[in-house]
BATI-301712 format. One line per 3 residues: number of its first residue (from 1); their letters; for each residue x, y, z of C-alpha. Coordinates in Angstrom, 1 decimal, padded with zeros to 4 digits. Each point is the difference from the previous one (the first is absolute). Layout:
NUM) a) X/Y/Z; ...
This chain:
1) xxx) 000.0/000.0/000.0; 001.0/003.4/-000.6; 001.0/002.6/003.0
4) xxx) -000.7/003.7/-000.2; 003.8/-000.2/-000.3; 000.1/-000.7/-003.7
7) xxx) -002.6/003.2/-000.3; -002.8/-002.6/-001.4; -003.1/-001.5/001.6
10) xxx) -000.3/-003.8/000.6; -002.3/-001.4/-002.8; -002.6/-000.9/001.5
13) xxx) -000.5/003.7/001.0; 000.8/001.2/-003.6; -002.7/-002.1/-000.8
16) xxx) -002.7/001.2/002.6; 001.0/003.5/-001.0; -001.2/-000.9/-003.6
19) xxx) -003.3/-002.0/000.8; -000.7/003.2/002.2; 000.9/002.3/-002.8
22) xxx) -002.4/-001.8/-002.6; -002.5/-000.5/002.3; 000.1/004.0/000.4
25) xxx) 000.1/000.5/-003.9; -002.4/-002.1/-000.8; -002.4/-000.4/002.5
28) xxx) 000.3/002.9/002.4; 000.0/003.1/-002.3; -002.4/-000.9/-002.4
31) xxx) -002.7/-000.4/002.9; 000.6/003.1/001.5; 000.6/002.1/-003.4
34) xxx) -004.2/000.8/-000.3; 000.5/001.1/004.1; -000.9/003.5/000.8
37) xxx) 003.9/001.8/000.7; 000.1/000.2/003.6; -002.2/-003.4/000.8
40) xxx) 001.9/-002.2/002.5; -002.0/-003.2/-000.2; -001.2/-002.2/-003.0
43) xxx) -003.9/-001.0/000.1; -000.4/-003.7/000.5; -001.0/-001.0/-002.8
46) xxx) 004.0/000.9/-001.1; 001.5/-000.7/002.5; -001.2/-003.7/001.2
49) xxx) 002.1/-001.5/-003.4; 002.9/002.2/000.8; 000.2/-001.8/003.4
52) xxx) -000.8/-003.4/-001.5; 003.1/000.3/-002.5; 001.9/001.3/002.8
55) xxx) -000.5/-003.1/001.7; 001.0/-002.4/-002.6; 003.3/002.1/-000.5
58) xxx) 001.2/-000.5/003.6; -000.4/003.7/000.7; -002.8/-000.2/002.3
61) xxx) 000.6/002.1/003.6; 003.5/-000.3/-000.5; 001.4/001.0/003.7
64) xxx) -002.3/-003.1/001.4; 001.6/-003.2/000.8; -000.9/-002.8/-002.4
67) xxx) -001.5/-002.2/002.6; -002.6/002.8/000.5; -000.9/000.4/-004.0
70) xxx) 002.2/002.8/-000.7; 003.4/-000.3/-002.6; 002.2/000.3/003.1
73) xxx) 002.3/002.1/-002.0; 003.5/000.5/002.0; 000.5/004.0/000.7
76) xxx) 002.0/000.4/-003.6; -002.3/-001.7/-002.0; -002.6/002.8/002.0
79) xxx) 001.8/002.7/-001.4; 000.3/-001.5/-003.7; -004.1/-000.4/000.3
82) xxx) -000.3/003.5/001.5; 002.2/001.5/-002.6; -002.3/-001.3/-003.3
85) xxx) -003.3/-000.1/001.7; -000.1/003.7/000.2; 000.9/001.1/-003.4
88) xxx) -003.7/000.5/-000.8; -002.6/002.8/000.3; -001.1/-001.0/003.3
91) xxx) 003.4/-001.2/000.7; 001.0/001.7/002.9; -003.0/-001.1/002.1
94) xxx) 000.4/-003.2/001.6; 001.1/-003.1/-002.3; -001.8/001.2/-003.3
97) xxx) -003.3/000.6/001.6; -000.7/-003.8/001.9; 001.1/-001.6/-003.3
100) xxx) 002.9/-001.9/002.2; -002.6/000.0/003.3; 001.1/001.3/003.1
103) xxx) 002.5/-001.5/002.4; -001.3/000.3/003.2; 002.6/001.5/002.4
106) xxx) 002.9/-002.6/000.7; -001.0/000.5/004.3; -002.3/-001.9/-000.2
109) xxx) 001.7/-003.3/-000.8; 001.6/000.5/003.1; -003.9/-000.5/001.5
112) xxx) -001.5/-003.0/001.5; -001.3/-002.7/-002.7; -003.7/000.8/000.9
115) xxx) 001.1/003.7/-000.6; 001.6/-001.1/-003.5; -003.1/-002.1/-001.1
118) xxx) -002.7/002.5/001.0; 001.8/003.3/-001.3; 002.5/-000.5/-002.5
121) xxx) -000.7/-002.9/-001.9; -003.7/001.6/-001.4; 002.0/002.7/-000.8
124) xxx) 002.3/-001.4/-002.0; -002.4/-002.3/-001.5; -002.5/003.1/-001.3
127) xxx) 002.6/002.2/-000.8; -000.9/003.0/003.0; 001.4/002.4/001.2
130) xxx) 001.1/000.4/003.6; 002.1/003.0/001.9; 002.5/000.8/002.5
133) xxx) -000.9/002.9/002.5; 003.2/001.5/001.9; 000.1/003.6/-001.3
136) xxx) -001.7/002.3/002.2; -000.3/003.9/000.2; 002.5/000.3/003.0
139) xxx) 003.1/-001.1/-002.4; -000.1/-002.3/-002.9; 003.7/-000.5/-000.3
142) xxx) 000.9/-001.1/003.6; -003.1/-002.5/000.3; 002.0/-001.6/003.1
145) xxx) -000.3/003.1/002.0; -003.0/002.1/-001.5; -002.7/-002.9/000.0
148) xxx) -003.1/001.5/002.6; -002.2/-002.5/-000.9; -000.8/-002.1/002.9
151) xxx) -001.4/-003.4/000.8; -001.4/-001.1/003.4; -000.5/-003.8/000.7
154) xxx) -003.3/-000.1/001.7; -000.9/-003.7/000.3; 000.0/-002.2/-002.9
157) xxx) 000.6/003.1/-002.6; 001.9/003.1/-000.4; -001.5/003.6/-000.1
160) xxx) 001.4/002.2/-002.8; 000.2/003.6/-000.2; 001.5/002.7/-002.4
163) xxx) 000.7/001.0/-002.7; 002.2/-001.2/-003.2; 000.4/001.6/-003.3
166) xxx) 001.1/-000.1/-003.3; -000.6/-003.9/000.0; -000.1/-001.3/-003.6
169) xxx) -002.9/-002.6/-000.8; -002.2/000.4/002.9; -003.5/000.7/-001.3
172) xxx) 000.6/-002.7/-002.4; 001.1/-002.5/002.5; -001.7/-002.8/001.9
175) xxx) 003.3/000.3/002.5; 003.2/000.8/001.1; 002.7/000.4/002.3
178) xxx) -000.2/002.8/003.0; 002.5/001.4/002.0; -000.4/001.1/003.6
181) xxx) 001.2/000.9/003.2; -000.7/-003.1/002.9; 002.4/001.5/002.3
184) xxx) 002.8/002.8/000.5; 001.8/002.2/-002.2; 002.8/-001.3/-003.1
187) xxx) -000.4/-003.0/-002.1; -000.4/-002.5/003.0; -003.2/001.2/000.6
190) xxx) -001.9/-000.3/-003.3; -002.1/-002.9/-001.1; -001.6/-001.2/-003.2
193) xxx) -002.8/-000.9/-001.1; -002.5/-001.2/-002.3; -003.0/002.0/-001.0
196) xxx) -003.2/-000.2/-001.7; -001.6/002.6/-001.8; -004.0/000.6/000.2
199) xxx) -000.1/-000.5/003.3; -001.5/002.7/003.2; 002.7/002.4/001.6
202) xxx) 001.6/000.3/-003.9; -000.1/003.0/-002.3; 002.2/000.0/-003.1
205) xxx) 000.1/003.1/-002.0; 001.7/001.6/-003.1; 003.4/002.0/000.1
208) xxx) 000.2/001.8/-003.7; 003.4/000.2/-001.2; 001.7/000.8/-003.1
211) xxx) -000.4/-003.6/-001.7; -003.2/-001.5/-001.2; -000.8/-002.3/002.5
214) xxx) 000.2/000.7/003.7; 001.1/-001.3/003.3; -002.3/000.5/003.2
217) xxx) -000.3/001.1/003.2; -001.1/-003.1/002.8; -001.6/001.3/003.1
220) xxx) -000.7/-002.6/002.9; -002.5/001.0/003.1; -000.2/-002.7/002.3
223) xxx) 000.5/-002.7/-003.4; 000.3/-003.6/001.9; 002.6/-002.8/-001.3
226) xxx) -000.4/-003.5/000.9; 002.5/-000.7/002.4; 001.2/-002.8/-002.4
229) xxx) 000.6/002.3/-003.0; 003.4/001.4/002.1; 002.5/-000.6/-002.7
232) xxx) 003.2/-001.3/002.0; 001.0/000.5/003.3; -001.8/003.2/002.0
235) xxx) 002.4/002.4/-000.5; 002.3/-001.0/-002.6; -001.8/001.4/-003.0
238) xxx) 002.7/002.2/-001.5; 002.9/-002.5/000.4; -002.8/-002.3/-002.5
241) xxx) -000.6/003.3/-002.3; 004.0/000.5/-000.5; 001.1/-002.5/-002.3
244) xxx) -003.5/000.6/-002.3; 001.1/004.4/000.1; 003.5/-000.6/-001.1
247) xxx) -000.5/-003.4/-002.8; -002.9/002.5/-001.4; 001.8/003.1/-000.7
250) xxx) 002.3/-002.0/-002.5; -003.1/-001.1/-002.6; -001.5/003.2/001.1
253) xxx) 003.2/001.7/-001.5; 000.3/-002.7/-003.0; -003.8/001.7/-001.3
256) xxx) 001.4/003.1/000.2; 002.8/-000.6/-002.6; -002.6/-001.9/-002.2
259) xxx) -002.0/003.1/-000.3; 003.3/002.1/-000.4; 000.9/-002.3/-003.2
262) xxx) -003.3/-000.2/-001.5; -000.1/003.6/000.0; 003.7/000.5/-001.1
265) xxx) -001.2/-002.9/-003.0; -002.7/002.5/-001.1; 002.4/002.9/-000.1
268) xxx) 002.5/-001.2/-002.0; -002.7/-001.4/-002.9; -001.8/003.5/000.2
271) xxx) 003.6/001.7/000.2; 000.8/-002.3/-003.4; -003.3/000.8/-001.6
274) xxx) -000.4/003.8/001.1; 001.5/002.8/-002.7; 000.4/003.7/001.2
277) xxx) 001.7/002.9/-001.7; 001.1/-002.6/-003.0; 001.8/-002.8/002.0
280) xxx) -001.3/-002.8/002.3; 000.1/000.4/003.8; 002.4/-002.9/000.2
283) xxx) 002.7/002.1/-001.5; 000.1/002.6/002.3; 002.7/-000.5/002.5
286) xxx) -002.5/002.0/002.9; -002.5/-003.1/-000.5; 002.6/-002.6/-000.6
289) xxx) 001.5/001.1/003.5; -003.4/-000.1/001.5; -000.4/-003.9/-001.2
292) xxx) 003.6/-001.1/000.8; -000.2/001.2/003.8; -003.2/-001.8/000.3
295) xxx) 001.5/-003.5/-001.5; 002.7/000.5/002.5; -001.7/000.7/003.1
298) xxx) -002.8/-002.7/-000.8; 003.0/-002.6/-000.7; 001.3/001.2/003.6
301) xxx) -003.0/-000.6/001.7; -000.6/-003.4/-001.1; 002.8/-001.1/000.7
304) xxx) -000.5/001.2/003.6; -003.3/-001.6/000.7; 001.5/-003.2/-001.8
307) xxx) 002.6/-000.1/002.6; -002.4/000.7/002.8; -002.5/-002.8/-001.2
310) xxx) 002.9/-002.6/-001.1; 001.6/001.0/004.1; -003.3/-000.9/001.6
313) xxx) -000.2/-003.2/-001.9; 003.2/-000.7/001.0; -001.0/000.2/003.8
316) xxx) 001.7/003.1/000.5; -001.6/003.2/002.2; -000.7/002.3/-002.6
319) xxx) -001.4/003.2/002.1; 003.3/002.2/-001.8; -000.5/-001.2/-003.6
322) xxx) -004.0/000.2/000.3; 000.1/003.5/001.1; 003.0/000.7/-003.0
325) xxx) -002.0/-001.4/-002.2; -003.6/002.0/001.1; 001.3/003.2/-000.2
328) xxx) 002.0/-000.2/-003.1; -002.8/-002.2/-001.8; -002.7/002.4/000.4
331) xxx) 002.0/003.3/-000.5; 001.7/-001.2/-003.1; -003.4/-000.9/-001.4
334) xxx) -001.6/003.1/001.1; 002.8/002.1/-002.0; -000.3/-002.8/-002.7
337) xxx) -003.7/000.7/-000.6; 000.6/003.8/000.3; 002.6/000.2/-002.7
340) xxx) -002.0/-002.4/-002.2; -003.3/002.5/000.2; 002.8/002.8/-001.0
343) xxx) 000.8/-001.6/-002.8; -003.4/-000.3/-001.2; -000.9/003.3/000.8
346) xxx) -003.8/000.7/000.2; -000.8/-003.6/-000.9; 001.8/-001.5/003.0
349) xxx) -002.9/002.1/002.3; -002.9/-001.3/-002.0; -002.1/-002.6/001.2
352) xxx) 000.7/-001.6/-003.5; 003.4/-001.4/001.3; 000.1/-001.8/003.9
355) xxx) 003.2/002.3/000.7; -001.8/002.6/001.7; -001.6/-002.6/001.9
358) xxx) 002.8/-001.8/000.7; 001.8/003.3/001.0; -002.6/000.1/002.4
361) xxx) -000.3/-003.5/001.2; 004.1/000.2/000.7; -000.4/003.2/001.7
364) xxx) -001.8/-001.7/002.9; 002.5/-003.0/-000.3; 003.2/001.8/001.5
367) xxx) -002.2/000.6/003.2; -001.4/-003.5/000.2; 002.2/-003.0/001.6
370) xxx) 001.5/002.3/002.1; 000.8/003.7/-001.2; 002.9/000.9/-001.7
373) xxx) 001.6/001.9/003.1; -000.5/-002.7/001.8; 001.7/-002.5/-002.0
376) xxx) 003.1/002.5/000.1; 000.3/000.0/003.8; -000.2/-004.0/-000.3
379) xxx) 002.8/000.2/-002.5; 001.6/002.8/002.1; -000.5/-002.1/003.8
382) xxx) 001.9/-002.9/-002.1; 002.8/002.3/-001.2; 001.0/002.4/002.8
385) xxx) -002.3/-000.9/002.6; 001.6/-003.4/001.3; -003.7/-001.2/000.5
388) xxx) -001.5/-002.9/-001.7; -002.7/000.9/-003.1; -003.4/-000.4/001.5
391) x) -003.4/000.1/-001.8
């Protein structure tokens, strides 16, 4: 097998990079081409044979472990999936709009069987969404510190309340995975648990944001868990939550440069085709410039999450090279996308192309995952601070 070392994927992942790729070109796209611009989701009636081919290509929920139904994909075979799946209209919204399904998130594997068999499994089977609440208004990027949401174990079941926001998938979710305070302040004192939607003490709303589909606010009064939907030890949430924030900024990252290359791919055929002033854009050395730095920086930033995925697989703790990989992921695709629009001038804002919203959709993703900034004073603790790289 080949080793990142000789600068070439193993085959087996050249070859699910290919499968992914046609099943983008030829399946993907042309659903979604009669879509309204800035629709996130495909109506069923699309959709249910987009999932059904998914699932006799081996691409079905990708992060979840075989034995559960999903492709059990290792983290760099993730990141190749990630990459591809996105280069589409709706691309930058989660796995080209449910055409993959939706992995449920990886904690709760570390649940009881019961937990596994009632929650994830009909999940994964139907192909539904679920979400992860930790963000709250009190400080999004420090979760460990700023989470106010408390439960209190009265009897056989815990009593939630607070407040989370800008939690992805909720209204469209039967459940999910809340965090909460069970004891004192830090990480030792938060607790997870699993959640159902539509029931008494529960009110999800709307947070409008720049994209076209948008993450909600969750507010619990007196919401009651079954004591036996604790996820793990009382306690010991965050230490389970750890391992699932740092693995996910690394796919999270590889979408990113999918979206920077598709756009960089459109660029360069408009820059070929486009004539101004009697010569083609491609000639000019001010656009040439433009497409060369973006090749550059995009082959950079693979490479990075490459190493970071192909680390993790490895065994390795990858908290440094996750965080590398975020921040200079996401900001090279961000100027990426921003050059590309430049290049087409006026048609690179028109909802005729995706770029603008793809400019938009990568706007949100360098906050996301864990902020730029903060990814920097992980990378920073590691270099000068003679701490270890934390979450």
């Amino acid at each position: 097998m080949n080793t990142l070392g000789s600068w070439q994927l193993p085959e087996e992942l050249r070859m699910l990079q290919e499968t992914t790729r046609r099943f983008m070109e030829r399946e993907v796209r042309p659903a979604e081409a009669t879509e309204p611009h800035d629709s996130w989701k495909l109506p069923k009636e699309k959709l249910a044979p987009l999932q059904k081919k998914a699932r006799e290509l081996g691409l079905w929920c990708v992060q979840t472990p075989a034995e559960y139904g999903g492709a059990g994909l290792n983290l760099l075979g993730q990141c190749i999936v990630a990459e591809e799946s996105v280069k589409c209209k709706m691309g930058a919204y989660i796995a080209a709009c449910g055409a993959f399904g939706f992995d449920p998130p990886n904690i709760i594997f570390s649940g009881t069987r019961a937990q596994i068999e009632k929650y994830a499994l009909p999940s994964i089977q139907k192909g539904e969404k679920t979400f992860v609440a930790i963000t709250e208004a009190s400080g999004g990027s420090d979760p460990g510190r700023a989470i106010r949401t408390r439960a209190e174990k009265k009897g056989d079941r815990y009593i939630l309340n607070g407040t989370k926001i800008f939690i992805s998938g909720a209204s469209e979710s039967s459940w999910g995975v809340v965090f909460a305070r069970t004891s004192g302040p830090g990480r030792e004192g938060i607790s997870a648990f699993i959640v159902e939607t539509g029931k008494p003490g529960l009110t999800i709303s709307p947070i409008p944001v720049i994209r076209s589909y948008y993450p909600y606010e969750m507010h619990f009064d007196n919401y009651e868990v079954p004591a036996e939907n604790l996820l793990g030890q009382e306690g010991k949430g965050f230490a389970l939550a750890e391992k699932w924030l740092v693995h996910g900024r690394v796919p999270y990252a590889a979408a990113t440069i999918g979206l920077g290359q598709a756009s960089l791919e459109i660029a360069i055929d408009w820059a070929r085709q486009r004539e101004t002033f009697g010569g083609r854009l491609a000639d000019r050395q001010a656009i040439q410039w433009m497409l060369v730095d973006s090749e550059v920086e995009l082959r950079a930033a693979r490479l990075l999450v490459y190493e970071a995925a192909w680390k993790a697989d490895r065994g390795d703790d990858i908290k440094l090279d996750a965080a590398i990989a975020k921040v200079y992921g996401t900001e090279t695709a961000g100027r990426v996308v921003d050059r590309c629009i430049q290049v087409l001038g006026g048609m690179g804002v028109s909802c005729e192309m995706p770029l603008e919203r793809w400019y938009r959709e990568l706007r949100i993703k360098r906050v996301g995952e864990g902020p730029s900034e903060i990814m920097r004073m992980l990378i920073a603790r590691h270099l000068v601070g003679g701490k270890s790289v934390r979450a």
